[in-house]
C-alpha positions in Angstrom: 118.2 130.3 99.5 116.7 127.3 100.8 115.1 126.5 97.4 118.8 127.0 95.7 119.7 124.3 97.8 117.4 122.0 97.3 117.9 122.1 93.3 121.3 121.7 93.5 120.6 118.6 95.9 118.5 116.8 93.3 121.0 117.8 90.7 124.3 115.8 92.0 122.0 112.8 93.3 120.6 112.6 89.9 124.1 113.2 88.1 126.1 110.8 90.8 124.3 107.5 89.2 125.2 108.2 85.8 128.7 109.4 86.1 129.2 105.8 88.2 127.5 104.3 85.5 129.5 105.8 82.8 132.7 104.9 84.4 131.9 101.2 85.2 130.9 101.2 81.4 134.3 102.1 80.5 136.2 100.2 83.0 134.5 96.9 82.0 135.5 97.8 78.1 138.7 98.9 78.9 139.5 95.3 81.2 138.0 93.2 78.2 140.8 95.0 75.8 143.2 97.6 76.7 144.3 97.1 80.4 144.7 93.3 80.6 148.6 93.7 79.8 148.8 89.7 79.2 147.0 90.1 76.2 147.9 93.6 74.7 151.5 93.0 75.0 153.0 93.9 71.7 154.2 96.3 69.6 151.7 98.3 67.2 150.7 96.7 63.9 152.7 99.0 61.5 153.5 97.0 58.1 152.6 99.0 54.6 152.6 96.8 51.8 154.5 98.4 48.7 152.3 101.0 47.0 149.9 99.8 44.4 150.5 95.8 45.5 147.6 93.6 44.8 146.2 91.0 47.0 147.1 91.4 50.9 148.9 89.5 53.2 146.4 87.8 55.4 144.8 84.6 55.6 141.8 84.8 54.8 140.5 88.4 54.0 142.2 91.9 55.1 138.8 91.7 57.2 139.2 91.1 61.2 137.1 88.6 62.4 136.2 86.6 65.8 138.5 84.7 67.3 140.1 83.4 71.2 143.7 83.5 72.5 145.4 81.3 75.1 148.1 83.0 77.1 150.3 82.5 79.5 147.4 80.0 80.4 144.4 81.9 80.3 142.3 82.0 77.4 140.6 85.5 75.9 137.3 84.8 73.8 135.5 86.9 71.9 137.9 88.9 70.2 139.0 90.3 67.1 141.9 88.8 65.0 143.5 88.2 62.0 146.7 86.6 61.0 149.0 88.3 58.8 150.9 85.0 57.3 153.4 87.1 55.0 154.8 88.5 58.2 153.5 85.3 60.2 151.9 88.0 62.9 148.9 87.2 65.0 147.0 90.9 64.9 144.5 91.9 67.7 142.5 94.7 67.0 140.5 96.9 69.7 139.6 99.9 70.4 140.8 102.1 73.1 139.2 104.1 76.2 138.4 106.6 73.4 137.2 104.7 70.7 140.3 104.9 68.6 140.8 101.8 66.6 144.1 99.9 67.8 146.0 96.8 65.9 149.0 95.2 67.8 151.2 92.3 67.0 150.5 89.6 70.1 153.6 88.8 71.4 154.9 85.6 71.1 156.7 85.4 74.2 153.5 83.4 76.1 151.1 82.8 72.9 150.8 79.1 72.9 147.1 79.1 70.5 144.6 80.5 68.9 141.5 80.1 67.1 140.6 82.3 63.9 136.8 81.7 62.6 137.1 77.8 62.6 140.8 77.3 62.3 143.1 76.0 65.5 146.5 76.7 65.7 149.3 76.8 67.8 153.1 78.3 68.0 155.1 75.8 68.1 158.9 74.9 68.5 159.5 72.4 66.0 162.2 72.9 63.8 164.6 76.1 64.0 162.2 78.2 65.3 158.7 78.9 66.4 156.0 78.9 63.7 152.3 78.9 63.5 151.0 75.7 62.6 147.2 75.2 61.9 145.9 72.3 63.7 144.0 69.0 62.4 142.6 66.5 64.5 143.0 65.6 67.9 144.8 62.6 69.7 148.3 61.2 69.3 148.5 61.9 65.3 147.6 65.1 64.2 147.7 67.2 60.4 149.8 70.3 60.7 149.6 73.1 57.6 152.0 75.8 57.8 150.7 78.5 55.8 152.8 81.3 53.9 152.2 84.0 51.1 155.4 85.6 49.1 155.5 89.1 47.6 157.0 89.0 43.9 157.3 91.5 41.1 154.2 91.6 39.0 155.2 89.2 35.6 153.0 91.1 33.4 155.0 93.1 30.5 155.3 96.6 31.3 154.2 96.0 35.0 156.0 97.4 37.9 154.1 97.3 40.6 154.0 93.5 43.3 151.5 90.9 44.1 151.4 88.9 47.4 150.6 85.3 46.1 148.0 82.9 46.8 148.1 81.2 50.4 150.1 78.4 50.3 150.6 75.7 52.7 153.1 73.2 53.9 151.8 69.8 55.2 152.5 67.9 57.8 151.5 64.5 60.0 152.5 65.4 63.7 153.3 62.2 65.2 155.9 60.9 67.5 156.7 64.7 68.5 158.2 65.0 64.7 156.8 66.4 61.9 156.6 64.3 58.8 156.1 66.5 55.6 154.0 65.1 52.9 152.1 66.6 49.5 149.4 63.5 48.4 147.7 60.3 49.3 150.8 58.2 48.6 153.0 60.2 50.2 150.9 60.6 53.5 150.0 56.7 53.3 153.5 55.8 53.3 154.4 57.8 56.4 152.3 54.8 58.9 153.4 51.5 59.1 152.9 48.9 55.8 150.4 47.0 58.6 148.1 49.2 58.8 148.2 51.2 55.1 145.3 49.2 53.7 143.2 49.9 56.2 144.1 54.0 55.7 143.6 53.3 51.8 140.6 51.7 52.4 139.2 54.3 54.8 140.2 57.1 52.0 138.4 55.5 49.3 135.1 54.9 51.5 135.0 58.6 53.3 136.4 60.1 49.4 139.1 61.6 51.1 141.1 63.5 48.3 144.0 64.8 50.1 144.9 68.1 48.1 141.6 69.2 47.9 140.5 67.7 51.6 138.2 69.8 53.8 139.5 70.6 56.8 136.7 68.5 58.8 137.5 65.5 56.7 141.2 65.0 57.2 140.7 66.0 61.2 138.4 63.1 60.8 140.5 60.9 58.8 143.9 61.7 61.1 142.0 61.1 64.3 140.9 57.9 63.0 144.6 56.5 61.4 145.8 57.8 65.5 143.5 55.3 66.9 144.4 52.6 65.0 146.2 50.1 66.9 
């Protein structure tokens, strides 16, 4: 009887430990992802392209990638996003207690920023209504590209199925708290005062700054250089 004991001692003092460790394991993934209610607050991700469309409606790739969140204050790294701009829909994708694969839309209501890969942006209130606006630059004067993608009927003859378009973008110079749309070097140029468009010219023509085709680095560069001239 004794030795019946004893076994089932050693049995629950060498089961106790794991089951503890187990559960830490699962409350430490489940606080990174699905408990912290200020970041999975949103509805689930549900939008079905038309059957048979081409291309997607993301960004970049219908691949998630890794990306940070600022909410309500409090900034979330290390997690994985996408951002569905036909729908203009920040997606976060994790995976639940039991390892079921979860996309939600992140709620607006305290989004202020986030970063996907290398690209900033921020919701902002601008014009009619809160948009995404990716984020060039830093400083008093800043590039702001809205980005968009449309889903149209297929042009081929005897087609019938749709295509989401290209990414397209909208730019902007964020200055004075208004944005100030422009489409080339002329067009941006004129936007700052005549005093000091020779020296944004000039600047241009010595860093090659070719404003349709700009990196992203090179006009955060050029912007944050017009904002500090005085």
């Amino acid at each position: 009887m004794k030795g019946i004991i004893c076994s089932l001692l050693i049995i629950i003092i060498f089961s106790f430990p794991v089951k503890l460790s187990s559960q830490d394991a699962a409350q430490v993934f489940d606080k990174v992802y699905g408990l912290d209610q200020t970041l999975c607050n949103g509805k689930r991700y549900n939008y079905l392209p038309p059957p048979n469309a081409s291309g997607h409606q993301y960004l970049i790739s219908p691949d998630f990638i890794v990306g940070t969140i600022n909410i309500r204050g409090k900034c979330f790294q290390d997690i994985t996003l996408n951002y569905d701009i036909f729908n203009q829909q920040l997606l976060l994708q994790y995976n639940s207690e039991t390892y079921f694969r979860n996309i939600i839309e992140v709620s607006n209501a305290w989004l202020t920023s986030f970063r996907l890969g290398n690209m900033n942006f921020e919701l902002l209130n601008l014009d009619q209504y809160p948009r995404f606006y990716q984020v060039l630059g830093e400083g008093p004067v800043r590039v702001f590209y809205f980005w968009r993608k449309n889903l149209n009927l297929n042009n081929v003859i005897g087609s019938s199925n749709f295509i989401f378009t290209p990414a397209t973008r909208d730019s902007y110079v964020f200055m004075d708290g208004q944005l100030r749309p422009f489409k080339n070097k002329q067009s941006l140029i004129r936007i700052f005062e005549p005093g000091h468009r020779q020296e944004i010219k000039s600047y241009m023509r010595k860093n090659k700054v070719k404003v349709k085709k700009a990196s992203d680095q090179a006009m955060a560069e050029m912007i944050t250089f017009i904002g500090n001239i005085k």
